[in-house]
Steps between C-alpha positions, in 0.01 A plus 500: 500500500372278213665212373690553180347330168659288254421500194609199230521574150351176345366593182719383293522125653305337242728549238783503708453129653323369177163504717431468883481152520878495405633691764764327657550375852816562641444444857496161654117444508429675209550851576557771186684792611182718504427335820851555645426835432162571633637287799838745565219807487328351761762488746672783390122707640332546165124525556382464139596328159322651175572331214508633125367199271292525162170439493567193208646264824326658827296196549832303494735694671214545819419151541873381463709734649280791700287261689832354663557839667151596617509378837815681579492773291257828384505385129359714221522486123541750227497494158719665241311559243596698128236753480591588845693803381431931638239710338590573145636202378396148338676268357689457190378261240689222511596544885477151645682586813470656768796773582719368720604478883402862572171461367452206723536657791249762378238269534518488866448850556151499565569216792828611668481776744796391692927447468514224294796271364464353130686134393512309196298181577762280384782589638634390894641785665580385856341604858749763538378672208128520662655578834696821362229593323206492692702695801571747200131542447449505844660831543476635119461861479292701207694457181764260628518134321732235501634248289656139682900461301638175497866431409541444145655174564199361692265551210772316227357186330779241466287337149550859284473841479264750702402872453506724780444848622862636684434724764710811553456654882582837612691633844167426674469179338169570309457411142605719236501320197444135388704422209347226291809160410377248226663119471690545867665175590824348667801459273774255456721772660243531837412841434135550387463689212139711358407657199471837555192687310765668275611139393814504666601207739598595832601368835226520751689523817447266769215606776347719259162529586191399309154537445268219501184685499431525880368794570306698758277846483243712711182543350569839365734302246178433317418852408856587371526152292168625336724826327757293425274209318334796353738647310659149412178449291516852353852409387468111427149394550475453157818251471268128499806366705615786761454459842595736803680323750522590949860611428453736224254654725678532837827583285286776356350605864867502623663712282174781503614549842109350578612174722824342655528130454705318799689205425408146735800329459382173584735156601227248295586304247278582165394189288329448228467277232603690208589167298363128535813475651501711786142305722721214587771743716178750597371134654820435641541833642145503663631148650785679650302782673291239626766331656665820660133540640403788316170352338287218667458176353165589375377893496136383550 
């Protein structure tokens, strides 16, 4: 059987990191995070990483980042790009963006043919989280995807608030619905507390499970994302600042009775660095994992 894909959305690290040349190490000899994560594919039995850059830094991002994983690693590039849209449409005057996460994962369409997982390329997720997903795309059946949950307490950021997507599961533990909190943090009290979207502040209960934009699909994911991104545009492709995100789609794909999304409840530890913050305990924590043996020294 061939090797599952993953695939890195990385188009919008330019912005995000102020440039590529600012991308922070975290790891003890310079590592970013990126490279924990290609690394944890690896071992986990990916055969491929495709990532999803802009055209504006390809140069950049090739010769400082995808040239470290060469030698290990099947690398390819894509490119999000804004005119990449289905027949019928171009874009809005004014339209300086492209439209979101779904639309980024559009782009690799033409160059996945196989299960694939998608990350953020900024965020750690741990080598269980590859593990549990590439033995889900090992055995992934048509129309069956999956989404890795973390405990909302392991994705918390002790410098301010977060947003997060709350994850209800049914009696076969698949997703049903992902119920977006804004401003979630610990309080005074030790309960942690969320604005819900009808502006009510609630207690999130403890082990509630999150997303963190982990996911994994077959290939035939690619033609049902196309009729959801379709009718997106036909309803808000002429908004200049809408964008169709993965979990409006597979919340869409669910509920149509077109997919089932199982739930990899994984026992990593997320970081990020959400404020300035937050790098000096994602370098401590990477120190820690070290330490327990987890990582080498050095991933090269």
């Amino acid at each position: 059987m061939k090797k599952p894909t993953l695939v890195v959305l990385a188009a919008g690290m330019g912005s995000r990191y102020g440039g590529l040349k600012q991308m922070d190490p975290m790891g003890p000899n310079g590592e970013t995070v990126l490279d924990y994560s290609v690394f944890d594919a690896i071992r986990a039995g990916f055969g491929r990483v495709v990532f999803i850059i802009r055209k504006d830094f390809a140069d950049a991002f090739k010769q400082s980042i995808g040239a470290r994983f060469a030698d290990r690693i099947q690398v390819d590039y894509v490119y999000q790009q804004l005119d990449d849209l289905p027949a019928g449409f171009t874009i809005p005057e004014g339209r300086e963006k492209p439209w979101g996460t779904a639309h980024a994962i559009r782009a690799v369409r033409d160059t996945v043919n196989e299960p694939f997982a998608v990350i953020n390329a900024d965020d750690f997720y741990g080598s269980d989280a590859y593990v549990r997903a590439a033995t889900f795309l090992c055995s992934q059946s048509a129309n069956q995807m999956a989404m890795v949950g973390y405990p909302l307490e392991n994705t918390l950021s002790d410098h301010g608030q977060v947003n997060r997507g709350i994850c209800k599961l049914d009696s076969k533990h698949l997703l049903s619905n992902v119920e977006e909190y804004l401003n979630i943090e610990k309080e005074t009290d030790g309960a942690v507390r969320g604005n819900a979207l009808d502006g009510q502040r609630r207690v999130i209960p403890n082990g509630s499970i999150v997303s963190m934009n982990f996911w994994a699909f077959g290939p035939e994911f690619f033609e049902q994302l196309e009729a959801v991104f379709t009718r997106f545009l036909s309803e808000s492709g002429a908004e200049l600042k809408s964008e169709c995100y993965i979990p409006t789609v597979v919340d869409h794909l669910i509920h149509s009775g077109q997919a089932e999304c199982q739930v990899l409840e994984t026992t990593s530890q997320w970081f990020g660095v959400t404020y300035p913050q937050d790098k000096p305990i994602v370098v401590e924590s990477i120190q820690k994992l070290i330490a327990a043996n987890e990582y080498p020294h050095s991933l090269q």
